[in-house]
N, C-alpha and C positions, 0 to 999 in steps of 0.2 A: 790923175791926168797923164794921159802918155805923153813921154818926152818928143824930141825932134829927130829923133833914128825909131821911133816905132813905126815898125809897117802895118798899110793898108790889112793884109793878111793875117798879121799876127793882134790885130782889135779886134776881128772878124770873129776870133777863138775864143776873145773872153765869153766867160760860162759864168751860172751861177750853181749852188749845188741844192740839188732837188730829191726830196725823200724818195726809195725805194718803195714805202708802203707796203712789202710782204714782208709780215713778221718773222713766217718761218725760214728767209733764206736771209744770209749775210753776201755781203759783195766783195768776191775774190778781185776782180780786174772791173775795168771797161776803156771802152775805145769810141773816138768819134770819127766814123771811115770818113771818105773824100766826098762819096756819093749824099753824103747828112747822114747818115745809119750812124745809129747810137748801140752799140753791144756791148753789152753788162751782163759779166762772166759771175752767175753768184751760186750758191754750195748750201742746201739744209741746215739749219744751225743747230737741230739735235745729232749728239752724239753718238744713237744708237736708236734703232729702229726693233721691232716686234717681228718673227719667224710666222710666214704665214701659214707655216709646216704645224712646228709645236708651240707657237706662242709666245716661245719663250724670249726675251729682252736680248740682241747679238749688240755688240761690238767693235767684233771684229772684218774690216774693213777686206771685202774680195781685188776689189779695182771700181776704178771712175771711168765713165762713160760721158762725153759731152752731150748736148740734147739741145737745140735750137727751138727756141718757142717763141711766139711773138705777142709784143704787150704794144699796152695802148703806148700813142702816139705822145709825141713832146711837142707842141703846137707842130709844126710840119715834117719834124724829124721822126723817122722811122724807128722803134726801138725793139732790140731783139733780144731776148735771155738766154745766154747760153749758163743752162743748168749743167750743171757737172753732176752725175746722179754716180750715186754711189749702189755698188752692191754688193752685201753682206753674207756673209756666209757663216752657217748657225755649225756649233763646234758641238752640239747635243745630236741633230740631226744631218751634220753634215752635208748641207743644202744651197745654196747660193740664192739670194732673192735682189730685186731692188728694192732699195725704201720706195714709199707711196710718194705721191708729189699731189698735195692737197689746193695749192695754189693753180694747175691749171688742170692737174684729172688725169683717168689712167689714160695713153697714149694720146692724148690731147695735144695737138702743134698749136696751138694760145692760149692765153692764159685767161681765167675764166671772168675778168674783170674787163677786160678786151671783147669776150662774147656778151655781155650783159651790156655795154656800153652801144656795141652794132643796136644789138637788140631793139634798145630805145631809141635809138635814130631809126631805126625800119616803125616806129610807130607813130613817127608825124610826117616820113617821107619815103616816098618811092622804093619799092628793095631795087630797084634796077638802080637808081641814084645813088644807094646806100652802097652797095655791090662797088661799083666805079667811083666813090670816092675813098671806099677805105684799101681797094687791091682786094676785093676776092670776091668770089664765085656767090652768083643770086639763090646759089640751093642753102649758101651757108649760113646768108642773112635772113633767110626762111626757119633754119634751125634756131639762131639765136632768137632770132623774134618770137617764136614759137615757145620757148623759154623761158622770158622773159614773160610773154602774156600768160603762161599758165603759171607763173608766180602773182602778177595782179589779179587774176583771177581768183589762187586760192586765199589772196589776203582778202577778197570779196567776199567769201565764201560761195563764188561759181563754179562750175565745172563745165567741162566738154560732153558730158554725158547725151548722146543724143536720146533718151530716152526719159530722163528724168521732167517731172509735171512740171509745167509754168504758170504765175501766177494767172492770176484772168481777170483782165480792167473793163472798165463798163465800154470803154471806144478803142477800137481797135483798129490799127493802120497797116497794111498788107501789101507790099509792095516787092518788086525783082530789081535785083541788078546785076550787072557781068563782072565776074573774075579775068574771063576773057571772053572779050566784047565777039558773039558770033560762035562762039564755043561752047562755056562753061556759064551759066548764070544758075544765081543763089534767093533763096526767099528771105523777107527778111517780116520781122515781125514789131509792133511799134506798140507801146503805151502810148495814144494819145495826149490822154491827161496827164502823165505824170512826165513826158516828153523822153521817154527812154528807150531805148532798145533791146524788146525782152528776149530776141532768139534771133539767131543767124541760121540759116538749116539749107544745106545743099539741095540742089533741081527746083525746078519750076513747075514738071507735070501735075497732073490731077492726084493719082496717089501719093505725090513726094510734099505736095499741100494738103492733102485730107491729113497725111500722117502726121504732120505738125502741127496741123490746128486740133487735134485728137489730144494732146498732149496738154492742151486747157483742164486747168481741174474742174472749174464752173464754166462749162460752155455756156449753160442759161443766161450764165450773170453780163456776158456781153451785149449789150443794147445798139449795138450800131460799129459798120465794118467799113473803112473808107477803103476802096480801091482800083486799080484802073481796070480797064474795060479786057483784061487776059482769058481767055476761056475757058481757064481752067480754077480761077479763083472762085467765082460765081457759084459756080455746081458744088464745090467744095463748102463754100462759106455755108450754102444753102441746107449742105447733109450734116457738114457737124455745128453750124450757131442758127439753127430754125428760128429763133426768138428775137434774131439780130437784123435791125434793119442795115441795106443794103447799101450804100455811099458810094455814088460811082464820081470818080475823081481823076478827071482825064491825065493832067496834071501828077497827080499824087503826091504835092507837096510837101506834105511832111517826111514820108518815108522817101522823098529823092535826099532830102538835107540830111538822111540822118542814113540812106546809103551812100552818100557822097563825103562824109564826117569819116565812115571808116573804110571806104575804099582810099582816102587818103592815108587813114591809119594804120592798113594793113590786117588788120583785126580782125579773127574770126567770130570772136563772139563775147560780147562784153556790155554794159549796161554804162553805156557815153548818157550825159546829159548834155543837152541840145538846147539847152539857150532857156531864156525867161519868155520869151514867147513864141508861137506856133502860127503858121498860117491858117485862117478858118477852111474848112470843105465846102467847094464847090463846083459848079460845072465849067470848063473851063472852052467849052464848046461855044456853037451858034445858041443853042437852049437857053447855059447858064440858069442851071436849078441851085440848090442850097439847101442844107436840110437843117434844122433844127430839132430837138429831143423835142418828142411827142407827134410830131407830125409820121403820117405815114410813110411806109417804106417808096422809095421812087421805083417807077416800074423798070 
């Protein structure tokens, strides 16, 4: 309990003490500037690093270099690493190098727990959001997001391959939407049935949708293709799923919820599931048709 001469200012400082969390570095200093910046001055904790000349195990210390890096935040306080990197000079070879710095990467200015954390804030909101709340640039939270998705990706076993065959479900959902509205728009591919997302694939023209509904292993096995009324899906569906009837779906229901699911999430291309239920296909016009398995194709 602070006494009757403690000031306003000096309760302000009480601190608690809060783990480093990187194994490899030990903590030489730190300071808490005026501005809230938090810098913690900390040093490798091996003694000796590997020659990347001859291999060989060095020792001996050349000189310190400091090195500014910046790590995740301490609820609103900004926190910065100043590494003291050492560089060793091998007495076989005669060479000077610096140790590796595994915690944030070869000339890396953050540290790579601080890119993986943007990462996943760019995957349930805005990079432009992400960008202005963390202080840095929208190409950067493009990279870590980028990153980050192709780590979830390969714990999926998915890739970026735009080439590679996709399965092929008996209903199929086919729909566009904009990266940038008026610019840039993307196709997007849907498992009805199983309510997922099988393929994200750049442009909307005729050839940029022949070439990715080509990438069906069993085009035959598709029974039916809901989609809006674009003029280039049509011709397309018609040259590679013949066997497929047609679903024209003003609306496009499903594939809006499930390019709105990752236009929110940033994600290029990922297998989201989209809820326990689906809206049914139908016309959402003056007509208002409906199709159901076995009835013929709508004209």
């Amino acid at each position: 309990m602070p006494n009757q001469h403690t000031t306003e200012a000096a309760v302000n400082h009480e601190a608690i003490l809060v783990p480093l969390d990187l194994a490899e570095f030990r903590i030489v200093n730190q300071h808490w500037l005026a501005n809230g910046t938090i810098t913690v001055e900390v040093m490798a904790t091996a003694t000796q690093a590997p020659c990347p000349h001859c291999h060989k195990q060095c020792v001996k210390i050349h000189d310190t270099r400091p090195r500014k890096k910046r790590d995740c935040a301490l609820r609103e306080h900004r926190v910065e690493l100043i590494v003291l990197k050492r560089r060793f000079r091998c007495l076989r070879c005669r060479k000077a190098f610096t140790e590796p710095d595994t915690a944030c990467g070869w000339r890396r200015k953050t540290t790579a727990r601080l890119r993986e954390e943007i990462g996943k804030r760019a995957c349930t909101q805005p990079i432009s959001h992400v960008a202005t709340a963390c202080g840095v640039g929208p190409r950067f939270v493009q990279e870590c997001f980028q990153s980050v998705a192709l780590e979830q990706l390969k714990e999926k076993g998915l890739n970026l391959d735009e080439q590679q065959s996709l399965d092929t479900p008996e209903f199929l959902g086919i729909d566009e939407f904009a990266r940038r509205k008026g610019h840039v728009y993307d196709t997007i591919l849907c498992d009805v049935g199983a309510r997922q997302v099988l393929e994200v694939s750049a442009g909307r023209k005729l050839d940029e949708v022949t070439t990715l509904l080509e990438r069906l292993r069993e085009p035959d096995a598709v029974k039916a293709v809901s989609m809006d009324m674009s003029a280039s899906y049509r011709p397309a569906v018609q040259l590679c799923l013949p066997k497929a009837h047609i679903v024209v779906d003003q609306a496009n229901s499903f594939c809006f919820c499930a390019h709105k699911k990752i236009s929110a999430s940033n994600t290029p291309k990922s297998a989201h599931s989209l809820g326990s239920s689906f809206p049914s296909w139908s016309w959402h016009g003056n007509s208002k048709k409906s199709y159901e398995p076995g009835m013929p194709p709508l004209p």
